[in-house]
C-alpha positions in Angstrom: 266.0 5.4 123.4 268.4 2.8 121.8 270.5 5.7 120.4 270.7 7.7 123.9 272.0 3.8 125.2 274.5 3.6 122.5 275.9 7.1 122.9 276.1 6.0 126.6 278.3 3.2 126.0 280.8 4.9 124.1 280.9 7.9 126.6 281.4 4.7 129.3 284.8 3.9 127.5 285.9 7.4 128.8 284.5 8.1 131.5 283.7 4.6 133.4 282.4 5.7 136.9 279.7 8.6 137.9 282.6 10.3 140.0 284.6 10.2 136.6 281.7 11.7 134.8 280.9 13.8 137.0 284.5 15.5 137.2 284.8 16.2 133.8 281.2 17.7 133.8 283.1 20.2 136.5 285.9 20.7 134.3 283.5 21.6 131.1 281.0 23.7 133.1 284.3 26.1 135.1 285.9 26.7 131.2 282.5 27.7 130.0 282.8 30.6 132.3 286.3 32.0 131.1 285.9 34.5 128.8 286.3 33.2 125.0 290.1 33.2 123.5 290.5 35.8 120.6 290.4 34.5 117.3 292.2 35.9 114.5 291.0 36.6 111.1 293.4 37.0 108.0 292.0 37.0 104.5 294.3 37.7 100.9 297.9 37.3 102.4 299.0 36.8 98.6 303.2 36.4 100.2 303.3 39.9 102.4 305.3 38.2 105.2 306.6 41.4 106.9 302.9 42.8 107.4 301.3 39.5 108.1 304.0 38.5 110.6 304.2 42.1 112.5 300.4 41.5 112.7 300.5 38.3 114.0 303.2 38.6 117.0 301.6 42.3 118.1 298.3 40.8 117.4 297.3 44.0 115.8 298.3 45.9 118.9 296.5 43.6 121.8 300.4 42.9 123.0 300.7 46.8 123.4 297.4 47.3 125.0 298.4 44.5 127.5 302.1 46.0 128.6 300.5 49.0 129.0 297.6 47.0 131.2 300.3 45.6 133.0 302.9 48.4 133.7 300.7 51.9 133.2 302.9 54.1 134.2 305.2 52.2 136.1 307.4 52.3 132.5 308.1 55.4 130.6 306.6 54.9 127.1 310.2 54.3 126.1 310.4 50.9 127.8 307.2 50.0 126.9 307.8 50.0 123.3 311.0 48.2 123.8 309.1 45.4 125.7 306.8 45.6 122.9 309.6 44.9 120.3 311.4 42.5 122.0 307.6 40.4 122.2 307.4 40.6 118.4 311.0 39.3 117.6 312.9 38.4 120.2 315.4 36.1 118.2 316.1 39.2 116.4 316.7 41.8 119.0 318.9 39.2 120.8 321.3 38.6 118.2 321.5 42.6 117.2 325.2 43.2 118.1 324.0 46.2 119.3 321.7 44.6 122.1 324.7 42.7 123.4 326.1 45.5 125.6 323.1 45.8 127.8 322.6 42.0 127.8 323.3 41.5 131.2 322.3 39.4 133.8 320.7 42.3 135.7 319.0 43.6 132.4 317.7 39.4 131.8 316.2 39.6 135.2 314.5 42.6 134.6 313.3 41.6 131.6 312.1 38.4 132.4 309.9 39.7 135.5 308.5 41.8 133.1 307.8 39.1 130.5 306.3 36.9 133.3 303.5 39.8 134.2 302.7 39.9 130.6 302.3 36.4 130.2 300.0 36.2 133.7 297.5 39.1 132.3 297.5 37.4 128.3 296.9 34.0 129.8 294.2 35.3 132.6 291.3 33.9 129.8 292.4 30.2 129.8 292.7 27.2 132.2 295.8 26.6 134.0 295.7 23.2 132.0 295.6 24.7 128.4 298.3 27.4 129.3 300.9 24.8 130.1 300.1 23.2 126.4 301.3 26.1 124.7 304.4 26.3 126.6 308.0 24.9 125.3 308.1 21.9 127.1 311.8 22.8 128.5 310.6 25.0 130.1 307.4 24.3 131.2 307.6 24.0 134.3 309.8 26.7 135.5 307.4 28.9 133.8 304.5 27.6 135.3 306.1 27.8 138.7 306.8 31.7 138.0 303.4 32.5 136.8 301.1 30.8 139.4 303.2 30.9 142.5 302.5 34.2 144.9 305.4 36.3 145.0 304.5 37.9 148.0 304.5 34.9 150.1 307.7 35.2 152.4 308.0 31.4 151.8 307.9 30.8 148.3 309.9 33.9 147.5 313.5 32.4 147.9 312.3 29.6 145.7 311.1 32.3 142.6 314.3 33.7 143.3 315.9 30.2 142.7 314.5 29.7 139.9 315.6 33.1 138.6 319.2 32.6 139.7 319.3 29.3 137.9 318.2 30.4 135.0 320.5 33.4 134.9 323.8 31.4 136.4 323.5 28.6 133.8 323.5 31.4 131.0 319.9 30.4 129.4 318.4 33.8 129.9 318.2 34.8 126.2 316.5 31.1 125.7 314.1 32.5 128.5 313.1 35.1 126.8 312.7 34.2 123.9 310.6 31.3 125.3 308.2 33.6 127.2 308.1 36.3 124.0 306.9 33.5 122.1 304.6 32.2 124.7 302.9 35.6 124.7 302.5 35.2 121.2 300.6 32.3 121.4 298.3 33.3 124.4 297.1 36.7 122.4 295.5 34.5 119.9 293.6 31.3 120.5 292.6 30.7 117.2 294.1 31.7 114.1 291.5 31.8 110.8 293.1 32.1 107.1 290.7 32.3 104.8 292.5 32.1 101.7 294.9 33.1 99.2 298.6 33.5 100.8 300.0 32.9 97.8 301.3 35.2 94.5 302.1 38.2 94.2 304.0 39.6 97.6 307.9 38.3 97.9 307.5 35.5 100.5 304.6 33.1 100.6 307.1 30.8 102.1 307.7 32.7 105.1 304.1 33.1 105.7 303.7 29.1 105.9 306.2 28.6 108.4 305.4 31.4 110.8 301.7 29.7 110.3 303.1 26.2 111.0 304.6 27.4 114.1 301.2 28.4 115.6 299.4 26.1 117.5 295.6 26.4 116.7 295.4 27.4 113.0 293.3 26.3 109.9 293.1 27.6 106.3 290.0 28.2 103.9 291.7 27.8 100.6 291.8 30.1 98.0 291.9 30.3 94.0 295.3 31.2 94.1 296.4 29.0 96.8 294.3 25.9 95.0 297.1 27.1 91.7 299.9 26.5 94.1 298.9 22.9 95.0 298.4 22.0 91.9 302.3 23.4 90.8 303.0 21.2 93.7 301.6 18.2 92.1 303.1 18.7 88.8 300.2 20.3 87.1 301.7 22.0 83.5 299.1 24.9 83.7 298.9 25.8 87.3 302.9 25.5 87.1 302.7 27.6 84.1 299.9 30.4 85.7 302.4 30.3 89.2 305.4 31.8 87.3 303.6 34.1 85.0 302.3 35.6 88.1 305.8 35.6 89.2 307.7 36.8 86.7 304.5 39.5 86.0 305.2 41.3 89.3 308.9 40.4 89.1 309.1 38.1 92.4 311.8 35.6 91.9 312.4 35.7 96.2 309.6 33.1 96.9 310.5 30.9 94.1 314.4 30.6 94.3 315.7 31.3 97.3 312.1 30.0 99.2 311.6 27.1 97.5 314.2 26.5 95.4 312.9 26.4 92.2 315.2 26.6 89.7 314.5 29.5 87.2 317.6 29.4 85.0 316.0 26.9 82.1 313.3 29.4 81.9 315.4 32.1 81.9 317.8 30.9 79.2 315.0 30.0 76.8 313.4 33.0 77.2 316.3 35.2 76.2 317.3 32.4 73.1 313.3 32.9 71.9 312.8 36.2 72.7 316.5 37.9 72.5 315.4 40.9 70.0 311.5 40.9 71.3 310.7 44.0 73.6 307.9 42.5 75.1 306.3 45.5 76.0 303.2 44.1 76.8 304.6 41.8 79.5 306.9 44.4 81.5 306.8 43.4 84.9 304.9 45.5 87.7 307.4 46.6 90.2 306.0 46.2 93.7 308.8 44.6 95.7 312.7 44.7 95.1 313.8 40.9 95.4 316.6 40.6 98.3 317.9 37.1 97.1 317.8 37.3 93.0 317.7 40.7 91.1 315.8 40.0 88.0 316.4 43.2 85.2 313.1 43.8 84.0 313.6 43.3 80.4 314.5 39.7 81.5 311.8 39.3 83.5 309.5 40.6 80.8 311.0 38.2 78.5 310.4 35.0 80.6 306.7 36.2 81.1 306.1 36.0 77.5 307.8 32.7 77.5 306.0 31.5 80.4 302.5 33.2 79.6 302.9 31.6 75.4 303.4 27.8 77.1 300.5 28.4 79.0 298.1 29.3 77.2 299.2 26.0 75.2 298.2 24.0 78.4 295.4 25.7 79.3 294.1 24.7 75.8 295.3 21.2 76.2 293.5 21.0 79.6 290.6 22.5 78.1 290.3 19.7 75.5 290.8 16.8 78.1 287.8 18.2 79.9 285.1 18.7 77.7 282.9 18.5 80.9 284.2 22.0 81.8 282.6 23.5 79.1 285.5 25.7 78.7 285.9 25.6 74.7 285.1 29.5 74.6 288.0 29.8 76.3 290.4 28.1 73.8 291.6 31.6 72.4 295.1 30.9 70.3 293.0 29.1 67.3 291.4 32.5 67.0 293.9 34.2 66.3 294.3 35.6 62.5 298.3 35.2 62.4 299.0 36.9 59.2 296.4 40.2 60.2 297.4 40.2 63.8 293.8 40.2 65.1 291.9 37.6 67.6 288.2 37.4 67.2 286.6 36.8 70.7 282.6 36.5 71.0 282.2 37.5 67.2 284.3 40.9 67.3 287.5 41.0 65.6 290.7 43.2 68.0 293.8 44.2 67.0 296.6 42.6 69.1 299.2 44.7 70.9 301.9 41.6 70.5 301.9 39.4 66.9 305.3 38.1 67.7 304.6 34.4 68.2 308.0 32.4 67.0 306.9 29.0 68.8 302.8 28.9 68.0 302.3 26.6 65.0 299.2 28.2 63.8 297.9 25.1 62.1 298.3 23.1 65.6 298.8 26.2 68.3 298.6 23.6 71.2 301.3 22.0 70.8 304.6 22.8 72.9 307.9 22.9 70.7 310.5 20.5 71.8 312.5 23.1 73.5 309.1 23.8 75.7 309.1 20.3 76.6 311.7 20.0 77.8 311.8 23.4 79.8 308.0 22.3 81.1 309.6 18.9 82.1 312.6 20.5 83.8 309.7 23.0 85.5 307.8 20.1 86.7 310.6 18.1 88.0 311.3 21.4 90.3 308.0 21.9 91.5 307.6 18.3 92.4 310.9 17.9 94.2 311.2 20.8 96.3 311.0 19.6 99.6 310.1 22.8 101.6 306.8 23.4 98.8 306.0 20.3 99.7 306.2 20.6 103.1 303.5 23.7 103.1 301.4 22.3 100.5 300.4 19.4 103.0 299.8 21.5 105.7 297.4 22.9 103.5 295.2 19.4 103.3 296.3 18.9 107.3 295.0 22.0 108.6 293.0 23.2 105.6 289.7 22.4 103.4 287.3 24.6 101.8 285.4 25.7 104.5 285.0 25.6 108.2 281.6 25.7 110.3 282.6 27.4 113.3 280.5 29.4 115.9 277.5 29.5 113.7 279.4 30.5 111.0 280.6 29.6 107.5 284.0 30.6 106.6 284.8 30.4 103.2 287.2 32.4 100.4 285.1 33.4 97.3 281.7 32.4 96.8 279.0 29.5 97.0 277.9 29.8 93.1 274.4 31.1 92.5 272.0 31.2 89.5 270.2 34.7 89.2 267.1 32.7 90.5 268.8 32.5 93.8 269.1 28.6 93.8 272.9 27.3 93.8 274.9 26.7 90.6 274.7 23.0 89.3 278.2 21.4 88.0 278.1 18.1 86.0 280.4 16.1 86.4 281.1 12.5 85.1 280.6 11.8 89.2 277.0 13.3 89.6 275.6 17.0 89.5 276.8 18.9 92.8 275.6 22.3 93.9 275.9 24.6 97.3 277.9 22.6 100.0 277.8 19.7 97.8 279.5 21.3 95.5 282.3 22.5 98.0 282.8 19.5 99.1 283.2 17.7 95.5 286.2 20.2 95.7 287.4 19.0 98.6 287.7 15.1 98.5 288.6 15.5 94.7 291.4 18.0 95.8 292.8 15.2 98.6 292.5 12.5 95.7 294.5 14.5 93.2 297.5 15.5 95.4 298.1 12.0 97.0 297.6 10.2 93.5 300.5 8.3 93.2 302.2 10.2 90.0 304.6 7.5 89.3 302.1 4.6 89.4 299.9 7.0 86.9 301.3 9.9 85.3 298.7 10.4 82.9 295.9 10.1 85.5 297.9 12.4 87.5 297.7 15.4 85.7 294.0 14.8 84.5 293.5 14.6 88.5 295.5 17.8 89.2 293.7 19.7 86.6 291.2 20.1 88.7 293.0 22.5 90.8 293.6 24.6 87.7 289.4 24.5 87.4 289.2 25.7 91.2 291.9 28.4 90.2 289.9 30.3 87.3 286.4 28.1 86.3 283.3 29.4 86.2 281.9 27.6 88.9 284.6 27.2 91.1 283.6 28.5 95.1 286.9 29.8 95.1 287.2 32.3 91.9 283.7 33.4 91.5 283.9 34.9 87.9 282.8 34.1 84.4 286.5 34.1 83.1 289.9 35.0 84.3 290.7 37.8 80.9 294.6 36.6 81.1 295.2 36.4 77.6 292.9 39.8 77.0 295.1 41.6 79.1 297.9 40.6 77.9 297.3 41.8 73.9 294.2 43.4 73.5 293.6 47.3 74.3 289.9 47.5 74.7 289.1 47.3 78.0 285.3 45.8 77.3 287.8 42.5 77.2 289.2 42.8 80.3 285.7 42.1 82.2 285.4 39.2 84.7 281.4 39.3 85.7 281.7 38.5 89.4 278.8 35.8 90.2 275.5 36.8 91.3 276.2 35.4 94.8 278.1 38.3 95.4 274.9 40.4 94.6 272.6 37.8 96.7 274.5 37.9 99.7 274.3 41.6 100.7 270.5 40.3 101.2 269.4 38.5 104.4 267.0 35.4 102.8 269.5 34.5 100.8 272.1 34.7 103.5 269.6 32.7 105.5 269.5 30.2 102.6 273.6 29.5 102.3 273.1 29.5 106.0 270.4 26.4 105.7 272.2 24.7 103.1 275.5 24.2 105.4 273.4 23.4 108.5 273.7 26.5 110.6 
């Protein structure tokens, strides 16, 4: 009774009379009857910004099915794919020299009484109030007058028309369009849902994060690969380290240099001075994308991935040894390598090794970085650290991201919620407590937000033991977000046998194809 009394007071604050009470119950019960917005799911991104951004403005074809709602056959298929276009990227189609001859002031009319139909059937879900949020505010009203004002009364026609003739006389009809285009785009989609991993891999990561800042309603599950990028923002050695192998492994310098800036040259220069007669066969870059901004030949880039991939498996093994709480000392592989025979013995059995060409691995101390990979690592962390536009995305990331989201009775997550092959939930010690299940998840979470607004300057040392926990939720063993034994990095770089190359997926994976254990990650988040 006391509790019902307090929630009353606070709801008192907002609503202070019955009437006002009473109104907003009005307001709550009419949107309860709209039909639900469409939400948006996107998954493993990893930097495909043509795909990802074609799918988000067509919303996977619900702007097509909607034209073709709207005008049937009132518009030759023709037109209606034109429309369509111009909806997807109308900044683009605008500028096209080619466009500009049949840019006129008739055409803009056209086009923007077309738009305007669009917009009424895409926003036909929604409240009059939460349509007017998503709309540019300079043109907010004059939008809002076009959408809900009936045409066919005789009295309120001149005044549509005035509106049109302003907009058209004043010469803002491309800014029009592109306003409503982009308004469209926005009223597909109600909510957008990324659960994880934009990074690596594709050419532009980069481009991904703005188109996502853009949107209005949008939050992110992170991933293992986008909990490596965070950590290269914060200056972490090893996740800056495992970020360019990747890179300079599938031969995408776009994302780096032109994106973000990241100045590639140090690298580039030591890896041609260390490695200038080495093949490096084993490190040949896989070719998926041709870079636009910074054509990288091959050999080079094969080069710099040895250079990149030797460094980090020197700060992995550093990191390892910092945390003996990870219980990673399996994992610290160059002090098993036999350097005069050219083998590495890994769980007892001794492998050949495809590469024995290791000029800067001390064997007596193979950890340690020779001064020139000091300094190239410092120069690497400096970039990383100071580019504005990674930094930019990477708090968006903690702004409008976490590792999971509860939302209509369910759990969205990238990866896994570690399990033991009893069914119970993975226990990780920590010097902070043993966490497990969503406990665990969210031991991620608030150490995550610690790490990357430690104050680096204040603590540089405490920094990067903070940030190496981002390179745990990259590739531990019982990080949600990787869900393997080991990440076989080093194994596929110079050992054949492809028994090496195995990552055992976690037994969740097995578990949640059945429903009691569905129901029991279901219990354990409150759902």
């Amino acid at each position: 009774m006391m509790r019902d009394l307090d929630y009353l007071k606070l709801l008192a604050k907002q609503f202070p009379t019955a009437t006002a009470a009473g109104a907003e119950i009005i307001n709550l019960r009419a949107i309860c009857a709209l039909p639900k917005g469409t939400e948006y799911f996107f998954s493993d991104l990893h930097g495909e910004s043509d795909a990802f951004i074609y799918l988000m403005r067509s919303a996977s074809g619900i702007v097509r099915d909607k034209i073709d709602e709207t005008f049937g056959n009132l518009l030759p298929e023709e037109e209606q794919l034109e429309l369509a276009n111009l909806i997807y990227y109308p900044r683009d189609i605008l500028s096209d020299p080619e466009h500009k001859e049949k840019d006129t002031p008739e055409w803009q009319r056209i086009t923007i009484n077309r738009l305007v139909n669009i917009c009424r059937c895409v926003s036909s879900k929604y409240t009059r109030s939460k349509v007017r949020k998503k709309m540019p505010q300079q043109y907010a009203y004059a939008i809002d007058e076009l959408l809900h004002i009936d045409g066919h009364d005789e009295d309120k026609r001149g005044y549509l028309r005035g509106i049109m003739d302003a907009i058209i006389d004043i010469d803002m009809g491309d800014d029009f369009i592109v306003a409503l285009s982009e308004l469209i785009q926005n009223l597909v989609i109600d909510n957008l849902h990324i659960i994880g991993d934009i990074f690596d891999r594709g050419p532009h990561a980069d481009q991904i994060m703005e188109e996502l800042m853009s949107f209005h309603d949008v939050d992110i599950e992170w991933g293992n690969h986008d909990a490596e990028w965070m950590g290269a923002a914060c200056g972490n050695p090893a996740c800056i380290c495992s970020v360019l192998r990747i890179a300079t492994s599938y031969n995408s310098f776009d994302v780096l240099e032109d994106g973000y800036g990241i100045n590639l040259r140090p690298l580039s220069m030591f890896a041609e001075e260390i490695y200038g007669d080495d093949p490096c066969d084993c490190f040949q870059p896989h070719l998926l994308d041709t870079n636009v901004s910074d054509s990288v030949n091959p050999h080079l880039a094969a080069k710099m991935c040895k250079a990149i991939s030797i460094i980090l498996f020197k700060e992995e093994g550093a990191l390892i040894r910092r945390h003996p709480e990870y219980k990673l000392d399996h994992r610290l592989l160059l002090e098993h390598i036999d350097y005069e025979k050219g083998t590495v013995t890994l769980e007892g059995k001794t492998y050949h090794m495809k590469d024995t060409h290791f000029p800067t691995i001390d064997p007596k101390d193979p950890y340690r970085l020779t001064p020139k990979e000091e300094e190239l690592m410092a120069t690497l962390v400096y970039s990383f650290t100071h580019s504005q536009l990674l930094q930019k995305h990477i708090r968006f990331f903690f702004t409008n991201g976490a590792m999971y989201k509860v939302v209509n009775n369910n759990i969205l997550f990238h990866g896994c919620i570690p399990m033991d092959v009893d069914g119970s939930f993975l226990k990780l010690e920590t010097s902070m407590g043993t966490f497990s299940g969503k406990a665990l998840m969210d031991y991620f979470y608030e150490r995550a937000i610690d790490a990357y607004f430690l104050n680096g300057e204040n603590d540089p040392k405490g920094k990067i033991y903070a940030t190496d926990l981002f390179w745990y939720m990259w590739c531990g063993p019982y990080s949600p977000l990787f869900g393997k034994d080991k990440m076989t990095t080093f194994e596929h770089c110079f050992i054949e046998e492809p028994e090496t190359h195995v990552e055992k997926f976690n037994i969740y994976y097995d578990f949640s194809k059945e429903e009691r254990y569905v129901d029991r990650i279901f219990a354990e988040f409150g759902v």
